[in-house]
C-alpha positions as CSV (number, residue, x, y, z in Angstrom):
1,X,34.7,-25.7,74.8
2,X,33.1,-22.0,75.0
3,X,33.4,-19.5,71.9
4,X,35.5,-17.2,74.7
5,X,38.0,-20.1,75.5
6,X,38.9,-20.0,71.9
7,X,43.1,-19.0,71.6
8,X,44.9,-19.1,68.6
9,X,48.1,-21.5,67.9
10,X,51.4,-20.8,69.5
11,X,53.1,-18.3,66.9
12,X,50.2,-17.8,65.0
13,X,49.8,-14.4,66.0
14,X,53.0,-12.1,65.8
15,X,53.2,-8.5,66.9
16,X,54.3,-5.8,65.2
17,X,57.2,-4.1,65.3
18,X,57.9,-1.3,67.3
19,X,60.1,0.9,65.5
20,X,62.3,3.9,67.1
21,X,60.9,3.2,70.8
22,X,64.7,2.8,72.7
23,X,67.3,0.8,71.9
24,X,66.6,-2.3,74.2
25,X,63.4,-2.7,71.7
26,X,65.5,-3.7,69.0
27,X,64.9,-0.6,66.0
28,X,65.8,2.0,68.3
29,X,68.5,5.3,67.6
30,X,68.0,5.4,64.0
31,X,65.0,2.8,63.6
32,X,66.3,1.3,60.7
33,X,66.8,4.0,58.4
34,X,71.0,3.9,58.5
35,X,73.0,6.7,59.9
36,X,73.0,9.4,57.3
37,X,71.2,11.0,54.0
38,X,68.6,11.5,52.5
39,X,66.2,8.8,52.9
40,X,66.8,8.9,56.7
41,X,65.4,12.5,56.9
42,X,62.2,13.2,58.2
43,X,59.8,14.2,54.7
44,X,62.4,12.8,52.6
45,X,60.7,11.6,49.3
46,X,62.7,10.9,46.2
47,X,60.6,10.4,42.7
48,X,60.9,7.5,41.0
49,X,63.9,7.2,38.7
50,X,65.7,9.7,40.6
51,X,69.3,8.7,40.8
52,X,71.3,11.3,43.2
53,X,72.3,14.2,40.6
54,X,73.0,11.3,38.0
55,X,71.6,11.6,34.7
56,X,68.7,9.1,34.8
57,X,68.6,6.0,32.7
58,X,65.1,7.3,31.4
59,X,66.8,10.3,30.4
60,X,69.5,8.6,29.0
61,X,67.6,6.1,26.5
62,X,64.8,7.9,25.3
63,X,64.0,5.4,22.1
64,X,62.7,3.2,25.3
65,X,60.0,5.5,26.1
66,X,56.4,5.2,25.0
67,X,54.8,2.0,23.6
68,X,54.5,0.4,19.8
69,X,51.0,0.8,18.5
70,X,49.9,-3.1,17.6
71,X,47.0,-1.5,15.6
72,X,49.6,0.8,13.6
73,X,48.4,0.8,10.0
74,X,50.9,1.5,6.9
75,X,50.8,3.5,3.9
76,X,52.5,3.8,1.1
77,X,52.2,5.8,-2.3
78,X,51.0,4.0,-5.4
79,X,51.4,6.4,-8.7
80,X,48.6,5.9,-11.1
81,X,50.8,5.2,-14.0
82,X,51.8,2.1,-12.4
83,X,48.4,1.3,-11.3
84,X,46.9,1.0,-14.3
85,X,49.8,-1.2,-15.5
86,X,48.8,-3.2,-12.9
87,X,45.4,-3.4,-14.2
88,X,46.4,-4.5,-17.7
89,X,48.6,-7.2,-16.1
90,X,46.4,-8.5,-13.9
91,X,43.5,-8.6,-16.9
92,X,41.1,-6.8,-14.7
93,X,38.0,-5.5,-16.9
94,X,38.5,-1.2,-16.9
95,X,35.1,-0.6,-15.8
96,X,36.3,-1.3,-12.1
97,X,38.6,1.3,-12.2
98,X,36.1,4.0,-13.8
99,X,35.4,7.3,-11.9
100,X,31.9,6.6,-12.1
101,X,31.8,4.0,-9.4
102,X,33.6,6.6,-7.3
């Protein structure tokens, strides 16, 4: 057998559809885009999320938006008074809580 007498399988090779080319062809008249609106307009381009005037479901639950920052680090106040209670509790020695190592 010669590299030119090489053919492909029966069905292995399907050709593409020839859309809005008469209606014998099988996507003729409207070539699959229905009968009216706007998606079957020439140029018609809707955004994403866009739901025909409604309001959209973005819009509508905005605590869904954005992300949750894994990384997020939290604070919170610690008055002194209770700090150095803390420190007498605990029986730490008061030199680690001088300014001078500060």
């Amino acid at each position: 057998m010669m590299e030119h007498q090489l053919v492909p399988n029966k069905g292995a090779r399907k050709s593409r559809k020839r859309i809005g080319r008469g209606d014998s062809a099988g996507q003729g008249s409207t070539a699959g885009r229905g009968m009216k609106g706007q998606k079957s307009r020439t140029g018609a381009k809707l955004r994403p999320g866009f739901e025909g005037g409604q309001l959209p479901l973005i819009k509508a639950l905005p605590m869904k938006r954005g992300f949750t920052n894994p990384f997020k680090i939290y604070y919170s106040l610690v008055k002194i008074a209770r700090w150095t209670n803390l420190t007498t509790a605990l029986l730490l020695p008061r030199t680690s809580c001088t300014d001078e190592e500060f």
